[in-house]
C-alpha positions as CSV (number, residue, x, y, z in Angstrom):
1,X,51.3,-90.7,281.2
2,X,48.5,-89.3,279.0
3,X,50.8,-89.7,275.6
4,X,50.6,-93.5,277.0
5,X,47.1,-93.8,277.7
6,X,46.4,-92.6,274.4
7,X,48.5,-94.7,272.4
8,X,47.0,-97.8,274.4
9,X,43.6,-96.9,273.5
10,X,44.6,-96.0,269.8
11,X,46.5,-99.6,269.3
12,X,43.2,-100.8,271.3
13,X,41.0,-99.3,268.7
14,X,43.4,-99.9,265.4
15,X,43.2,-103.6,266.4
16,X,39.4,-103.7,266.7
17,X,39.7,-102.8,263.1
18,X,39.4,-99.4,263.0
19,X,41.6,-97.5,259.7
20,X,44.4,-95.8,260.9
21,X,43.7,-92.3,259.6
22,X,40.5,-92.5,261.0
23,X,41.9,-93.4,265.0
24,X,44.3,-90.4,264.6
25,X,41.1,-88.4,263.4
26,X,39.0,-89.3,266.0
27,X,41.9,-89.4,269.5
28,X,43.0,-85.7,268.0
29,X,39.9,-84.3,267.3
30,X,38.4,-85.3,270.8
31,X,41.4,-83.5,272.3
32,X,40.7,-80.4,269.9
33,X,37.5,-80.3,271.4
34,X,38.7,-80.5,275.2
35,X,41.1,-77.9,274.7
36,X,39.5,-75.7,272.3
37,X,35.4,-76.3,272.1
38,X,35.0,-76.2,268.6
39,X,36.9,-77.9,265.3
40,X,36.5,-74.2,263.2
41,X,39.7,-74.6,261.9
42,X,40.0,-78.2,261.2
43,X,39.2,-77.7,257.3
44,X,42.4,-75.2,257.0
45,X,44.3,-77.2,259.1
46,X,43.8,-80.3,256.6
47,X,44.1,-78.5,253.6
48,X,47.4,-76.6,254.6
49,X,49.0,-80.1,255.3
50,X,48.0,-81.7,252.2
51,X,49.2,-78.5,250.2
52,X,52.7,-79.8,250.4
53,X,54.8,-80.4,247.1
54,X,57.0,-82.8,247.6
55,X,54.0,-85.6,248.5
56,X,53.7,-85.0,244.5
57,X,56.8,-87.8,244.6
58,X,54.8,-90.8,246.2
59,X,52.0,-90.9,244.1
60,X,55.0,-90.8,240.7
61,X,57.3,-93.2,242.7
62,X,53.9,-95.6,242.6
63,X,53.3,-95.6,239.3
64,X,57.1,-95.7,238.3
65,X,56.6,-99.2,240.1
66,X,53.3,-99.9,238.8
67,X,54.8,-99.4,235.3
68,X,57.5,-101.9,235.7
69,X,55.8,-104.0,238.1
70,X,53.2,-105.2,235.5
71,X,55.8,-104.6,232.7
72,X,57.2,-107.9,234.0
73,X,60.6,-106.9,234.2
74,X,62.1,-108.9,237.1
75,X,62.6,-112.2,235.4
76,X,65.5,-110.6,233.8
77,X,66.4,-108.7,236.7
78,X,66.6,-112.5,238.8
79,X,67.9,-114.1,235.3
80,X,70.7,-112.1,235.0
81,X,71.4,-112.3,239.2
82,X,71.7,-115.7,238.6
83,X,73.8,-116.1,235.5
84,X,76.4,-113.8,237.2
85,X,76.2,-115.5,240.7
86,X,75.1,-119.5,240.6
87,X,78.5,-120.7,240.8
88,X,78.5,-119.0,244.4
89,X,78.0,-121.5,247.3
90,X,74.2,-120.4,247.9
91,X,74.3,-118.5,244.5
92,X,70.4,-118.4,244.1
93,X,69.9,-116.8,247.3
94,X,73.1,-114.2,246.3
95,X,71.1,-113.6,243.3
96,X,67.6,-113.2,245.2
97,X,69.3,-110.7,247.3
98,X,70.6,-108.9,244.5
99,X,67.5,-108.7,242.4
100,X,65.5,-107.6,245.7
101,X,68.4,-104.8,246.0
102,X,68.0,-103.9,242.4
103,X,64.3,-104.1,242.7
104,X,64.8,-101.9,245.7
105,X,65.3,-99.2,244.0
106,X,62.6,-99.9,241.6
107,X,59.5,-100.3,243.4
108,X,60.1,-98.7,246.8
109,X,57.6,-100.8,248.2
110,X,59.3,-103.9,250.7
111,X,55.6,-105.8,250.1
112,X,56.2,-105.3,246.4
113,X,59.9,-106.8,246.4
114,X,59.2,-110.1,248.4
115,X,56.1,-110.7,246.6
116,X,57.4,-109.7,242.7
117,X,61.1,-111.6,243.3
118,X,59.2,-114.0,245.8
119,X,57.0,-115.6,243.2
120,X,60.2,-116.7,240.5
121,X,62.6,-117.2,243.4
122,X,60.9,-119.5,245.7
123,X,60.2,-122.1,243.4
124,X,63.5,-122.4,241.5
125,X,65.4,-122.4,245.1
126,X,63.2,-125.8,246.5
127,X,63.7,-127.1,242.6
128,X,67.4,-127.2,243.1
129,X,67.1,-128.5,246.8
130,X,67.8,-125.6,249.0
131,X,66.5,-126.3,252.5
132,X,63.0,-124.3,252.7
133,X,63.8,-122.2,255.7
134,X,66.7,-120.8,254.2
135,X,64.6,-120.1,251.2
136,X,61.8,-118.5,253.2
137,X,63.9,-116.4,255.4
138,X,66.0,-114.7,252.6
139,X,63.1,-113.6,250.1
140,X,61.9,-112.2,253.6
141,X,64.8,-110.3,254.4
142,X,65.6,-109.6,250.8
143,X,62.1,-108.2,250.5
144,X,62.4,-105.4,253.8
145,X,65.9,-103.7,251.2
146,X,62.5,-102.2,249.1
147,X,61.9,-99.4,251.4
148,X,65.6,-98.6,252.8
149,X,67.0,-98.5,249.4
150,X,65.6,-95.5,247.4
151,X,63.1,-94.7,246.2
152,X,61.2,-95.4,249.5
153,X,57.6,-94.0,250.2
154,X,58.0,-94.0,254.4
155,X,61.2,-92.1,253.6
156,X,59.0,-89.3,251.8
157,X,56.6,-89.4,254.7
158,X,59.3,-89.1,257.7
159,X,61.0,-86.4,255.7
160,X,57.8,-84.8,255.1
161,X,57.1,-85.3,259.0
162,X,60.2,-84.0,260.0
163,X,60.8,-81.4,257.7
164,X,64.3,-83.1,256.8
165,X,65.5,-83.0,252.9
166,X,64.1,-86.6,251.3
167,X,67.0,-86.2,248.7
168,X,69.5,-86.8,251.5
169,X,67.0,-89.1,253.2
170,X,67.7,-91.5,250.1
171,X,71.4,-90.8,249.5
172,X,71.3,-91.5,253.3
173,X,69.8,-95.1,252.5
174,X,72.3,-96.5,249.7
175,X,75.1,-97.8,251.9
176,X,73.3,-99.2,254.5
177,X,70.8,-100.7,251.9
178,X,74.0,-102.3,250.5
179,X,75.6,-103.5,253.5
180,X,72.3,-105.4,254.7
181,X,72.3,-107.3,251.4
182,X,75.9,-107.9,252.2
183,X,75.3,-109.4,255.3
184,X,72.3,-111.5,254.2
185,X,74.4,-112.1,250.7
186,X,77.4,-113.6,253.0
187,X,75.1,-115.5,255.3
188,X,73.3,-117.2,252.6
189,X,76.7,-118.1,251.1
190,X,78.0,-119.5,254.7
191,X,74.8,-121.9,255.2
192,X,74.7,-122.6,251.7
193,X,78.6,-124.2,252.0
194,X,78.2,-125.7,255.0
195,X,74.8,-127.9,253.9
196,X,77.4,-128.5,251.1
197,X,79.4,-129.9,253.2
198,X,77.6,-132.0,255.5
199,X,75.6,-133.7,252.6
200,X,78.6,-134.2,250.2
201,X,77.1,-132.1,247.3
202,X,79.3,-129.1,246.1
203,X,80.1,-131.1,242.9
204,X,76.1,-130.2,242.5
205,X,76.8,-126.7,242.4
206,X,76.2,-125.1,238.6
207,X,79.9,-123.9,237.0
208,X,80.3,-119.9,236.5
209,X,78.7,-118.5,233.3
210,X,80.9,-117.9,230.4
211,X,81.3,-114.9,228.9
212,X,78.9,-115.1,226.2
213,X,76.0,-116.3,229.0
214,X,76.9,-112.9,230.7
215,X,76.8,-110.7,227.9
216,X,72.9,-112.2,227.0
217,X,71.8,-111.9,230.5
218,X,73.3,-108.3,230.9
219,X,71.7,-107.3,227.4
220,X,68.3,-108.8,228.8
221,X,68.1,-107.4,231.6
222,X,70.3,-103.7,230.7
223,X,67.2,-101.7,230.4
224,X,65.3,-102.6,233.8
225,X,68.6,-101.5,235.5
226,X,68.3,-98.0,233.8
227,X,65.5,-96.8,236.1
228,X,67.6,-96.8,239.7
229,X,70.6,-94.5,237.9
230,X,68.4,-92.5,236.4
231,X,66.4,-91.3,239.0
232,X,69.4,-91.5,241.8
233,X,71.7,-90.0,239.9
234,X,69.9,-86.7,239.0
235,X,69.1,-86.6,242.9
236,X,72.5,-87.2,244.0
237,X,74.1,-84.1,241.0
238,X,71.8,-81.8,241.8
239,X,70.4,-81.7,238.5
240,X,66.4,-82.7,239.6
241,X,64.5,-82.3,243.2
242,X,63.4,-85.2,244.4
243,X,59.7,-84.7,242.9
244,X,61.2,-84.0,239.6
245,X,63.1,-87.3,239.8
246,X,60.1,-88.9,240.7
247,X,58.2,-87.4,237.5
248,X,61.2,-88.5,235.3
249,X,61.4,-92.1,236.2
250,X,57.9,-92.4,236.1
251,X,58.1,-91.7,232.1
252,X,61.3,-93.8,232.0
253,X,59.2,-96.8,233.0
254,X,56.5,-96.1,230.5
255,X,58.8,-95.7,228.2
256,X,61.1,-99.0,229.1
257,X,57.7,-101.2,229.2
258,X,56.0,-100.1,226.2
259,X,58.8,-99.4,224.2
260,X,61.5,-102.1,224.9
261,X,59.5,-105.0,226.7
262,X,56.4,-104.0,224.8
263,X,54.0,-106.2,227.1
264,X,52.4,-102.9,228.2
265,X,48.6,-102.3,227.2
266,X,46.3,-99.1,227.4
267,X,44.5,-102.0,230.4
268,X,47.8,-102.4,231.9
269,X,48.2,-98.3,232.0
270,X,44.5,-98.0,233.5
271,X,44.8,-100.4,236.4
272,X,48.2,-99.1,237.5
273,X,46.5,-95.6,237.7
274,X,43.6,-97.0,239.3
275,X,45.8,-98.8,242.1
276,X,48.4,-95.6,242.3
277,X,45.5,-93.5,243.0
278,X,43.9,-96.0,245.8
279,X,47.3,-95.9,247.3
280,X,48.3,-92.4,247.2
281,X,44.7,-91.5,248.3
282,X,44.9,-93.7,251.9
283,X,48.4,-92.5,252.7
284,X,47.2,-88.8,252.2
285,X,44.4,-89.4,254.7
286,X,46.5,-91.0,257.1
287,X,49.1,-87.9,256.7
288,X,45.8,-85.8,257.4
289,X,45.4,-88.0,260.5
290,X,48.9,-88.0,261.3
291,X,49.0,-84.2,261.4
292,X,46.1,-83.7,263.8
293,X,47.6,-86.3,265.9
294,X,50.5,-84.5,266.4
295,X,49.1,-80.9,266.9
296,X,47.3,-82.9,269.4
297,X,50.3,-83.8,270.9
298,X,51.5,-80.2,270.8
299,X,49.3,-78.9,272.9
300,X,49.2,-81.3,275.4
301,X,53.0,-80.6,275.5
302,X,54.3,-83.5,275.4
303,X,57.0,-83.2,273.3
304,X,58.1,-80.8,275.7
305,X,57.8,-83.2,278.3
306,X,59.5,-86.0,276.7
307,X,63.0,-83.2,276.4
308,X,62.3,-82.9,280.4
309,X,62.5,-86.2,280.8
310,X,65.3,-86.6,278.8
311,X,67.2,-83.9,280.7
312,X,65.8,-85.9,284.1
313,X,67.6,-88.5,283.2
314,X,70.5,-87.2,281.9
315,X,70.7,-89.1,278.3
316,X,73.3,-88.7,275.6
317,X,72.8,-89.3,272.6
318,X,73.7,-93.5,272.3
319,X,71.0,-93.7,275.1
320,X,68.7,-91.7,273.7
321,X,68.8,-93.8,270.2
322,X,68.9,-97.0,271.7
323,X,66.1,-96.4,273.7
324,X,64.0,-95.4,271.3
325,X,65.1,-98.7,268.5
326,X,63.9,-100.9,271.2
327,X,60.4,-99.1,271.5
328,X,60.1,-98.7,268.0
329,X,60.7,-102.5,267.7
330,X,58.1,-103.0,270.4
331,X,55.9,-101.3,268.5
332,X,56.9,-102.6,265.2
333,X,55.4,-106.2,266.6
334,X,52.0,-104.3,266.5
335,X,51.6,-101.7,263.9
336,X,52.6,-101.2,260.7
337,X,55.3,-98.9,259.4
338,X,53.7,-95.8,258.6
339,X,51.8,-95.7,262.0
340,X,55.2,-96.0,263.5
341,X,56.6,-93.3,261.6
342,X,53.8,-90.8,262.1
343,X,53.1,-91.7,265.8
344,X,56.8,-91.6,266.8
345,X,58.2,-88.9,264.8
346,X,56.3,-85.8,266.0
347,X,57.2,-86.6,269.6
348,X,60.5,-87.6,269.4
349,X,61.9,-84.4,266.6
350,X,62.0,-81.7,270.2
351,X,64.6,-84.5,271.5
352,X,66.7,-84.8,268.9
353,X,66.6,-81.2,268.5
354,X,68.1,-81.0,271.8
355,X,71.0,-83.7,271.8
356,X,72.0,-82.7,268.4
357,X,70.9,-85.7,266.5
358,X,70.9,-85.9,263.0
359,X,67.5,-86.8,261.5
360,X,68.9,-87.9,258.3
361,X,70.9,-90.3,260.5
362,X,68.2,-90.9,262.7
363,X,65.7,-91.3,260.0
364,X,68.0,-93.7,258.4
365,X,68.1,-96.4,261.7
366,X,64.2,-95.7,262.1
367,X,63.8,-97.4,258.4
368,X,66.0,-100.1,259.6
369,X,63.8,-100.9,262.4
370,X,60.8,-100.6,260.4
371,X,62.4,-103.4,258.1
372,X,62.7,-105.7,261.0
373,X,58.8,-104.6,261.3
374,X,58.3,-106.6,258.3
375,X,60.0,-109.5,259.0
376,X,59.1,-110.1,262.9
377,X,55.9,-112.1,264.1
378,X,53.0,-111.9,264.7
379,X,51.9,-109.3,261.9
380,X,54.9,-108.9,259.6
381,X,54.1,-108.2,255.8
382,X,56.4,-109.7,254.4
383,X,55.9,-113.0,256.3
384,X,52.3,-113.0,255.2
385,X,53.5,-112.6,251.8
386,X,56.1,-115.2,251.9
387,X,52.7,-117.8,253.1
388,X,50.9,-116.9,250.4
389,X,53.7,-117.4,247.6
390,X,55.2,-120.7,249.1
391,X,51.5,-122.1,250.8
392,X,53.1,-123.4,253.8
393,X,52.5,-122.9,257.5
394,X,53.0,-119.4,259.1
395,X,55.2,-120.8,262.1
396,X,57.5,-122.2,259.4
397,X,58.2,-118.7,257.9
398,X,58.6,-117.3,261.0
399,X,61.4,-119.6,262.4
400,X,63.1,-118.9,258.6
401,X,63.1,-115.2,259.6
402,X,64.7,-115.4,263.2
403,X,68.5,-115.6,261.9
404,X,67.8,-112.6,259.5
405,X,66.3,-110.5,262.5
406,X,69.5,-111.3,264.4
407,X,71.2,-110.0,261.2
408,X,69.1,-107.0,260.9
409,X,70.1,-105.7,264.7
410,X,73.8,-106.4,263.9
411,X,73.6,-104.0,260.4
412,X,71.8,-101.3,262.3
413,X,74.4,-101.8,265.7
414,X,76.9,-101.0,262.9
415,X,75.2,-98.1,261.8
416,X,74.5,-96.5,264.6
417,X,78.3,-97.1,265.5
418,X,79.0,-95.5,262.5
419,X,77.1,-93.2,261.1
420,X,79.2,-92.0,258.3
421,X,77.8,-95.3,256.3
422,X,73.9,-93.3,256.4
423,X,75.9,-89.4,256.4
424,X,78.9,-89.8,253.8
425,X,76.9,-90.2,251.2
426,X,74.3,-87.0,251.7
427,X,77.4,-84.9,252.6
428,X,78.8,-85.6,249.1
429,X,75.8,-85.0,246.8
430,X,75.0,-81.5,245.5
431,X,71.8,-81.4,247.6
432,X,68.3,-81.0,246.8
433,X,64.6,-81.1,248.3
């Protein structure tokens, strides 16, 4: 009862505009108070959160992103998409789901994806007369792969949270980053053939790319789709830890947009610092925040009381996890990702502790939902983003994304009936932090 008072008047208090770090701050540091008198340690407490190595990975994973973000690489990423997939019924939305999965594991941002692919997508797809909902709803969805497909920054701050290894947290996130662009790949390819076939106009559709075509757009494109083996590939042989991977794709994008695109200035290098460090420096504080809010919620016990009431109740595991999707979608309808994850995350680690869940796994369906965060109204990101790009109104974007969201339940239903497609993967790779 006192967890949920809490988070009522923290949600109260985040929507009256307060920043998030600064509501954690505040809730946990009045409890510190009650229970202790005095905030004495609070300046060791923050420094010996912050003094963590592996957050040396988000602020590199931003500015690999930054670096090929403004190096402009993504036209060839969609070109080549395109030349390899237009003679698909719905091939431009195939190929907008494959450059937002290649993108992916670019930018590790879902925000960045919609928006970068958004902006050459959206206005080629209404060119060649795709219906505008279908448009809207699958840069949407294609967008949410950014932060389930590694790298992924809320991956680093779960795994951080939960002390669980981030290299398997993004081995854990390949197949089940693939099979959502799979489902959203085959769906765009269903509606897509049968528009065709109400309205008579398959003989419309563009004829597959000769070899020649596919050889250009794979040269064009061959150096932007270095980056994602690079850095996955060290982290999945055990060659580099995860913050070493970080550092080494970080020079590989320098290097790719000064060197091969060469549309990379000493401005362009200035104002992707400037916005890496403005990033990196909010997320830090709301770890800070995040960490006294879940002391807080140590000593009030109620991650303690949360096992109880599991054992009450007699849960398994299937329970347990289901239970806990549909809050986190609840809350996902409110707040943004990384409150969910650093709210959630501290209270819920005792349970799984107990029924012998596997965070990787369970990390792995939390990212789902936090997709489906993105793409559900009233606040999603990625709608907002989608308004901007295309200048239409918001309820139109939001009916666009409804099918998706249905499609988003059934890939995580799948997962969490399977969770070999999140754990094969980890199980394989020679592991590392």
């Amino acid at each position: 009862m006192i967890f949920l008072v809490l988070l009522t008047l923290l949600i109260g208090f985040l929507y009256l505009g307060m920043p998030m770090f600064a509501g954690m701050m505040v809730f946990a540091g009045a409890i510190l108070w009650w229970e202790d008198g005095n905030l004495g340690t609070l300046g060791e407490f923050v420094f010996a959160h912050i003094n963590v190595s592996l957050l040396v990975a988000i602020p590199l994973f931003m500015l690999m992103a930054q670096f090929m973000v403004r190096g402009r690489v993504v036209d060839d990423l969609y070109g080549a998409a395109h030349t390899y997939l237009r003679h698909l019924p719905g091939g431009l939305g195939v190929a907008t789901v494959a450059a937002c999965t290649i993108f992916a594991a670019v930018s590790g941002s879902s925000v960045a994806t919609a928006l970068t692919v958004g902006a050459v997508a959206i206005p080629q797809m209404l060119k060649l007369g795709y219906e505008p909902r279908g448009v809207y709803g699958v840069v949407a969805a294609g967008g949410t792969l950014g932060i389930l497909i590694p790298p992924s920054s809320p991956m680093i701050l779960y795994g951080v949270v939960a002390d669980a290894s981030i290299g398997a947290l993004f081995m854990a996130g390949v197949l089940p980053g693939l099979l959502l662009a799979a489902i959203f790949a085959f769906w765009c390819m269903w509606t897509e053939w049968r528009r065709e076939k109400r309205t008579n106009t398959r003989h419309l559709r563009p004829k597959r790319a000769s070899l020649p075509e596919m050889g250009a757009a794979l040269k064009r494109s061959f150096w932007a789709m270095t980056l994602p083996p690079v850095v996955l590939g060290g982290i999945y042989f055990g060659i580099v830890t995860t913050t070493e991977a970080a550092a080494i794709g970080a020079l590989w994008a320098a290097i790719v947009a000064i060197g091969v695109y060469r549309n990379f200035g000493w401005r362009d290098l200035w104002e992707a610092s400037q916005e890496t460090a403005r990033t990196t420096a909010m997320l830090f504080m709301v770890i800070v925040g995040a960490g006294l809010f879940g002391y807080m919620l140590t000593k009030l016990r109620i991650p303690d009381q949360l096992v109880q009431l599991v054992i009450a109740y007699d849960l398994g595991k299937l329970e347990f996890i289901v239970a806990m999707m549909v809050v986190i979608f609840i809350l996902g309808l409110i707040l943004e990702s990384i409150s969910i994850i650093l709210i959630t995350t501290p209270v819920v680690l005792p349970v799984l502790a107990h029924l012998g869940i596997d965070k990787v796994w369970y990390g792995v369906l939390l990212t789902i939902n936090l997709e489906l965060a993105l793409i559900s109204p009233p606040v999603g990101m990625n709608l907002l983003v989608i308004k901007t790009i295309a200048k239409v109104p918001l309820y139109e974007i939001d009916r666009a994304a409804i099918p998706y969201i249905v499609l988003m339940f059934v890939g995580m239903a799948i997962v969490i009936a399977f969770p070999a497609i999140a754990l094969w993967l980890p199980q394989t790779m020679a592991l590392g932090r």
